[in-house]
C-alpha atoms as one frame of an Amber mdcrd trajectory, in Angstrom:
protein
   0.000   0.000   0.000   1.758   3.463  -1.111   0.162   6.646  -0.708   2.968
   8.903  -2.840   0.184  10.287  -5.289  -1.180  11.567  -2.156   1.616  13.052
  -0.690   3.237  14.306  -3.987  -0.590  16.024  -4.496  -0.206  17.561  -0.741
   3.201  18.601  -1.123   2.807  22.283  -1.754   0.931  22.742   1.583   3.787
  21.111   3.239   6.384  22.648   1.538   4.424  25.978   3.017   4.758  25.055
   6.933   7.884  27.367   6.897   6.479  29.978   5.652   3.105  29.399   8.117
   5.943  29.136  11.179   5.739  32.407  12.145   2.141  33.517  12.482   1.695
  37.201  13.281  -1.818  36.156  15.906  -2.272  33.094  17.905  -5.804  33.156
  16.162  -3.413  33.174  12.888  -1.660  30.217  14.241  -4.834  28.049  14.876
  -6.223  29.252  11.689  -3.146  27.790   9.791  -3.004  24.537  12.102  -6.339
  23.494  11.332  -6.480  24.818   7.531  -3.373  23.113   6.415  -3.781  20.060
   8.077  -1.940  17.135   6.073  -4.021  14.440   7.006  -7.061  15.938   5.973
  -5.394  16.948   2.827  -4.168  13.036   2.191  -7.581  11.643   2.654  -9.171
  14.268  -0.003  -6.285  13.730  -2.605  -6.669   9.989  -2.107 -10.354  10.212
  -2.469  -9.750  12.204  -5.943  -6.846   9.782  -6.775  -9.497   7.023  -6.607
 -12.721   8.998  -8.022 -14.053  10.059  -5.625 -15.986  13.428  -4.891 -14.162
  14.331  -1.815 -16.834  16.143   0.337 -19.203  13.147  -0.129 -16.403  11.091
   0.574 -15.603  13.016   3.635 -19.015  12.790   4.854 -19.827   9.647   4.528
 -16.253   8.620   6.333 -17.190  10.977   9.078 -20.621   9.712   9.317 -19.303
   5.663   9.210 -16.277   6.337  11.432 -17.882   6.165  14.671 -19.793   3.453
  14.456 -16.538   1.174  13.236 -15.542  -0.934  15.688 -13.122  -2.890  14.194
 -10.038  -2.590  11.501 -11.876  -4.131   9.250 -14.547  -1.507   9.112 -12.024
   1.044   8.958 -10.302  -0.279   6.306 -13.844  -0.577   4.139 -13.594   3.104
   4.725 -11.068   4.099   3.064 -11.403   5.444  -0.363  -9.978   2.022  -2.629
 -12.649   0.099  -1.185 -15.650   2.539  -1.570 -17.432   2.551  -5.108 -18.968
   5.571  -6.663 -22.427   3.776  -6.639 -21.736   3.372  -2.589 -21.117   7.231
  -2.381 -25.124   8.149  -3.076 -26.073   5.941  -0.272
């Protein structure tokens, strides 16, 4: 399992942390923490890698993710294993 078309697709906002160091606010800061969060950039790029529309990817993973108890139910949530026609459920 690889994600590097992820990461190479996310690598611009992480190329940016430098520059997003030095916030002038600590409103500024949390602003940046939460905007350019990589993980939440991964799962959207993998979503589009594996055609996907990422907010109804997003919400159905958010909506799923509680109620998985077990790695295989988190692994049927991740975006390889869910089907376009699964998506309008």
């Amino acid at each position: 399992m690889s994600n590097i078309l992820a990461e190479n697709a996310i690598r611009p906002f992480v190329i940016g942390r430098k520059a997003w160091l030095f916030s002038d606010t600590p409103g500024g800061a949390h602003a940046s923490a939460i905007q350019y969060n990589t993980i939440h950039y991964s799962l959207i790029e993998m979503a589009k890698a594996n055609g996907l529309e990422p907010y109804e990817y997003l919400k159905q993973v958010l909506t799923a993710l509680p109620c998985a108890d077990t790695v295989d139910k988190v692994e049927a949530l991740l975006p390889w294993n869910i089907k376009k026609s699964d998506m309008s459920e």
